[in-house]
C-alpha positions in Angstrom: 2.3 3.8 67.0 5.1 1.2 65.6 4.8 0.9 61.5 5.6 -1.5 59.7 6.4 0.9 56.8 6.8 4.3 56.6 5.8 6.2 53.6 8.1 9.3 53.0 7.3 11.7 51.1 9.2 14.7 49.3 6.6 18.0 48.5 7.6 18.7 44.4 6.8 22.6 44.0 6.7 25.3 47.1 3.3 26.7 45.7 0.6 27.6 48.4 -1.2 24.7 48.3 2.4 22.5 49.2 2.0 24.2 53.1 -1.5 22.3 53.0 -0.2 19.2 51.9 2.5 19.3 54.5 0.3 19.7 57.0 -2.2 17.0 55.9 0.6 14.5 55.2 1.5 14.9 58.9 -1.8 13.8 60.3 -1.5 10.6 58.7 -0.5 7.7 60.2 3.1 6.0 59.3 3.6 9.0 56.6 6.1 11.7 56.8 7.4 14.7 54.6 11.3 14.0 54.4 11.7 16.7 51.9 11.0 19.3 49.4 12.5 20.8 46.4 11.9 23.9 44.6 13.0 26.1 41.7 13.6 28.8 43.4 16.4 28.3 46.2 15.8 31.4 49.1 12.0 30.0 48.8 12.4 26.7 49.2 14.5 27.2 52.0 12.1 29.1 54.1 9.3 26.5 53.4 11.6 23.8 54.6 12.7 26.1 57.9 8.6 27.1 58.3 7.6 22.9 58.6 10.4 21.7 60.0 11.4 19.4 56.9 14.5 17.6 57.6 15.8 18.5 53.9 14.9 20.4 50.6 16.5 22.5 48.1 17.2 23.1 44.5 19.2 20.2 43.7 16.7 17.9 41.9 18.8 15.0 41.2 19.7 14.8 45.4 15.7 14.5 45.7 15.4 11.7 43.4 18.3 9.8 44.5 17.7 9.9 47.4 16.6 6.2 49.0 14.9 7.5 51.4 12.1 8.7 49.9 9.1 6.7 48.9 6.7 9.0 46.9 6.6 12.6 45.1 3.4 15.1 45.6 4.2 16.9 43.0 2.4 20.8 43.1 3.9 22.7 40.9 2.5 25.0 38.1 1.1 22.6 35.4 3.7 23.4 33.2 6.3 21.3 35.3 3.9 18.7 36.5 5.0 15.7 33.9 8.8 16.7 33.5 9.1 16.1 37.0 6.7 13.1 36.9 9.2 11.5 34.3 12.1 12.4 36.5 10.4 10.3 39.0 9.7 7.8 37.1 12.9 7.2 36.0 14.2 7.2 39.9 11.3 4.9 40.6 9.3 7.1 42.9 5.4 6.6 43.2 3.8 9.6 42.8 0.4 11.8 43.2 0.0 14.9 41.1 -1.9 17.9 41.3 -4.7 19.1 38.4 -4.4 19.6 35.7 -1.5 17.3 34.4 -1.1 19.2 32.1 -2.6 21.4 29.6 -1.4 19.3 26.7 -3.6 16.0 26.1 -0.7 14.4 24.2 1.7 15.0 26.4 0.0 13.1 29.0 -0.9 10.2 26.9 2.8 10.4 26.1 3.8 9.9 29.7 0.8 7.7 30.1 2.6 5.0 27.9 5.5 5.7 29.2 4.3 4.7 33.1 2.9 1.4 31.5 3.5 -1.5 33.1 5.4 -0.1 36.0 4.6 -0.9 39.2 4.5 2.1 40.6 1.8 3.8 42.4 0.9 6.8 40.3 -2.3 8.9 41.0 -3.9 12.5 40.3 -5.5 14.8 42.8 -9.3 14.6 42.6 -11.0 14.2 45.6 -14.6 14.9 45.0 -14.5 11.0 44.5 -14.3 10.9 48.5 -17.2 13.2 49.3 -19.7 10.7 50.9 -22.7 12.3 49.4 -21.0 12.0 45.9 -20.5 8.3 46.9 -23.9 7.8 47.5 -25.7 9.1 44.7 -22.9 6.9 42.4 -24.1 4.2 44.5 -28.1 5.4 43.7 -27.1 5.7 39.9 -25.4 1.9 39.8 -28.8 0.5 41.2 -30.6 1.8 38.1 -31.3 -0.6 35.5 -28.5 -0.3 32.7 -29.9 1.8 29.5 -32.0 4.4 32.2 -32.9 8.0 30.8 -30.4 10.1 32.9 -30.1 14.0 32.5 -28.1 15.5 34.5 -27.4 19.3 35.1 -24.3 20.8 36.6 -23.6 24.5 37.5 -19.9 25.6 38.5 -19.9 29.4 38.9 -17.3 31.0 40.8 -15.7 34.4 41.5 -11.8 34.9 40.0 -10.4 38.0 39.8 -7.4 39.0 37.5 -5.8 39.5 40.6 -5.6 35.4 41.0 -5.2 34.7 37.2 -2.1 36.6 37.2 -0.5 35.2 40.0 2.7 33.0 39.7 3.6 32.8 36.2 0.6 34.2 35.1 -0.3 30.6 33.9 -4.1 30.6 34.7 -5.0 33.4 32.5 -2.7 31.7 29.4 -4.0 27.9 29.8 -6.5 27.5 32.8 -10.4 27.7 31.1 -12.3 27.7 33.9 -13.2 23.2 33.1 -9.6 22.6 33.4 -8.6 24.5 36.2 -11.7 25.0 38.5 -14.4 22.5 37.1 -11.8 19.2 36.7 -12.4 17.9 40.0 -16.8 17.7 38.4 -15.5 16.3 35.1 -13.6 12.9 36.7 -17.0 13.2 38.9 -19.4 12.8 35.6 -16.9 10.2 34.6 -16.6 8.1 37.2 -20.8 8.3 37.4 -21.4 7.6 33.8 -18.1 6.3 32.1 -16.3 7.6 29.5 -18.1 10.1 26.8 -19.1 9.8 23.5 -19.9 13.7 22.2 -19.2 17.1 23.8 -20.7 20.2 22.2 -20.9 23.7 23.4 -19.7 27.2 23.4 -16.7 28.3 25.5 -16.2 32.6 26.1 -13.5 34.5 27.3 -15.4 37.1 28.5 -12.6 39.8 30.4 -9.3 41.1 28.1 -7.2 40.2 30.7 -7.7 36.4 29.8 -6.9 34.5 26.7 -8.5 31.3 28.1 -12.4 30.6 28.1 -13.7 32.1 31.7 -17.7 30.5 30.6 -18.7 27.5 28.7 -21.7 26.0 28.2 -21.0 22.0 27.7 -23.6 19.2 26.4 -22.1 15.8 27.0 -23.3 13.0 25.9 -22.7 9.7 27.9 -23.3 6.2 27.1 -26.6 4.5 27.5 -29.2 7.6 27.3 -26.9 10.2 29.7 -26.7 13.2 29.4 -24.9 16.3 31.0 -25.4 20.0 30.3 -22.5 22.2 32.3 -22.5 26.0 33.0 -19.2 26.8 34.5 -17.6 30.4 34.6 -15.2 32.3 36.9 -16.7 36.0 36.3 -19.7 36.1 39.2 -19.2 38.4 41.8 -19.0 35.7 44.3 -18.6 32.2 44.7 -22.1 30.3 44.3 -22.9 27.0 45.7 -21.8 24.2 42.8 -25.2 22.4 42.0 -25.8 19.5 40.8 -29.2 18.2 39.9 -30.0 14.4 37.9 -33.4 13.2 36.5 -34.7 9.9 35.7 -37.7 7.9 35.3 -37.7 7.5 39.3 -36.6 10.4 40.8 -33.9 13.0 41.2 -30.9 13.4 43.0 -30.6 17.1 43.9 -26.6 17.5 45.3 -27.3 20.9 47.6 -30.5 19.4 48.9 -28.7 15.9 50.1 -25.9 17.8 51.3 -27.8 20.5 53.1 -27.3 23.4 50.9 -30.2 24.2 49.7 -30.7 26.6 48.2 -33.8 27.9 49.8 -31.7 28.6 52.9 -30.0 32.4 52.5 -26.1 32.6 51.4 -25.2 33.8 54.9 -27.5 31.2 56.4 -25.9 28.2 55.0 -22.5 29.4 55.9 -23.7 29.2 59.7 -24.9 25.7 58.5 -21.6 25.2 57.0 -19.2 26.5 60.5 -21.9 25.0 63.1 -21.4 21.7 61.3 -25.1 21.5 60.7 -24.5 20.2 57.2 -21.5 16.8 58.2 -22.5 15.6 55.0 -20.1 17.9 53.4 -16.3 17.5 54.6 -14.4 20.3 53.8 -12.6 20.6 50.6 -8.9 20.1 53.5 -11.2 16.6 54.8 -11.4 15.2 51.4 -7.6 16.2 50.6 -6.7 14.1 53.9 -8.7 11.0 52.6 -7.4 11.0 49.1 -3.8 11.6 50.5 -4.9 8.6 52.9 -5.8 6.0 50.1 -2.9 6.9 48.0 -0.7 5.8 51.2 -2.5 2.9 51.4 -2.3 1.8 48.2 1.8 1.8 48.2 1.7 -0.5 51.1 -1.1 -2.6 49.6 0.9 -2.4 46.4 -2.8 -1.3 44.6 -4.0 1.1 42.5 -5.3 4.3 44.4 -9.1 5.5 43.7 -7.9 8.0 41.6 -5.4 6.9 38.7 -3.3 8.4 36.1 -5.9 7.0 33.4 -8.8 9.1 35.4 -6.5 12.2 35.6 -6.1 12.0 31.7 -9.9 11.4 30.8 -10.6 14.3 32.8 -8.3 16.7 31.2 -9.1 15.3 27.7 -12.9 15.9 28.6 -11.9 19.5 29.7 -9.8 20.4 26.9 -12.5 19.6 24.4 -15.2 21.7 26.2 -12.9 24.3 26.2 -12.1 24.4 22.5 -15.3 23.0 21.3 -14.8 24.4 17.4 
């Protein structure tokens, strides 16, 4: 395939997930990983001899200055997300970012302003905006006359041990509550269904000593024009549960599992032969929606448009998580 333009990328951060995105990059037409940096240098030397990356070290300043490269995917730990996403901006890079930007709101306003008016392509991983069953019951809830009675009820309950909230830095268990870290991607979901909201009020737990983050909240959210959401989200099950997402109004409801083809009526073990038989298309695997986020933002530096998911959605959804989590 001859392309017109080449979109090179350099991986920001050797974490686990940047093997992913390498991958992911690679299946993508007229896209390439050209290099990767890292903090660390024996690390980020073996990642670039494991995929075959033509360059990558410590030296942060070559990355940046180097021509060559169009775009950062920057997948550090949180805590480095925006200095390197101002170092890029400075060296005119586009960039996408992983969740959370940060765990300071003002600190992403702050690089919010500073991105104004730049023309570069600058987007935040979220791509629960690219499941098609999402997608449809958006398109469902935009048919309904403006002012409709909408409640809405989300569950988000998941299994993390201290095991996983220790690892790296130990950052999860310091400044990940389980809306900022695992339940994100279903905040820029609630905003990008119902807009930007007007009241949050709830309770947020830690409920293990090894945390000093909320692991459970329950979250009431109030939304413009008669919307409401009430979230229960933790991270102390003893499993993984399906996420479920259920909305009522005056003519209907929009039951997620059920449109997806989880229901819940089906038994755990049952719906993961669903899931590997590919009984249940409707849901792409969490890897399928990476690939068509990771595909738009491509696209949208050679259309020279915004991507689906912007820096301005990446902030509302942290700002929503951060007041759920600290709801005093």
């Amino acid at each position: 395939m001859t392309c017109a333009m080449t979109v090179r990328f350099a991986i920001m951060g050797i974490s686990s997930i940047a093997h992913s995105y390498v991958k992911l990059i690679r299946q993508i037409p007229c896209a390439e990983v050209a290099a990767a940096w890292g903090s660390d240098d024996e690390r980020t030397r073996a990642f670039v001899h494991t995929h075959g990356i033509p360059r990558g070290g410590t030296d942060l300043t070559a990355i940046l200055s180097d021509p060559g490269i169009d775009a950062l995917l920057i997948v550090t730990e949180p805590a480095r997300h925006l200095f390197l996403a101002h170092q890029g901006l400075t060296a005119g890079k586009h960039m996408l970012i992983e969740k959370p930007l940060d765990d300071r709101l003002e600190a992403a306003r702050a690089f919010e302003k500073a991105a104004a008016g730049s023309h570069l392509i600058i987007g935040v991983i979220s791509p629960y905006r690219f499941n098609p069953v999402l997608r449809r019951i958006k398109a469902i809830l935009e048919s309904l006359p403006p002012g409709t009675p909408i409640s809405a009820q989300l569950s988000i309950m998941w299994s993390r041990s201290q095991e996983y909230y220790h690892h790296g830095s130990g950052w999860r268990a310091r400044s990940g509550p389980v809306l900022v870290n695992q339940g994100i991607h279903w905040l820029d979901v609630m905003n990008w269904f119902f807009g930007r909201a007007e009241r949050i009020q709830g309770t947020a737990r830690t409920t293990r000593s090894f945390l000093s983050c909320p692991d459970f909240c329950n979250t009431l959210i109030s939304y413009p024009g008669n919307v409401s959401v009430l979230i229960s989200a933790g991270t102390f099950c003893d499993r993984r549960h399906d996420d479920q997402l259920v909305i009522h109004h005056p003519g209907g409801r929009l039951d997620y599992a059920a449109m997806a083809g989880l229901n819940a009526s089906h038994g755990f073990m049952e719906r993961i032969k669903r899931r590997l038989s590919r009984q249940t298309p409707a849901v792409p695997a969490a890897s399928e929606l990476l690939h068509h986020q990771l595909v738009d933002f491509v696209s949208a530096i050679k259309e020279h448009r915004s991507p689906e998911v912007t820096l301005s959605h990446g902030i509302q959804a942290l700002e929503l998580a951060l007041a759920a989590s600290n709801p005093g």
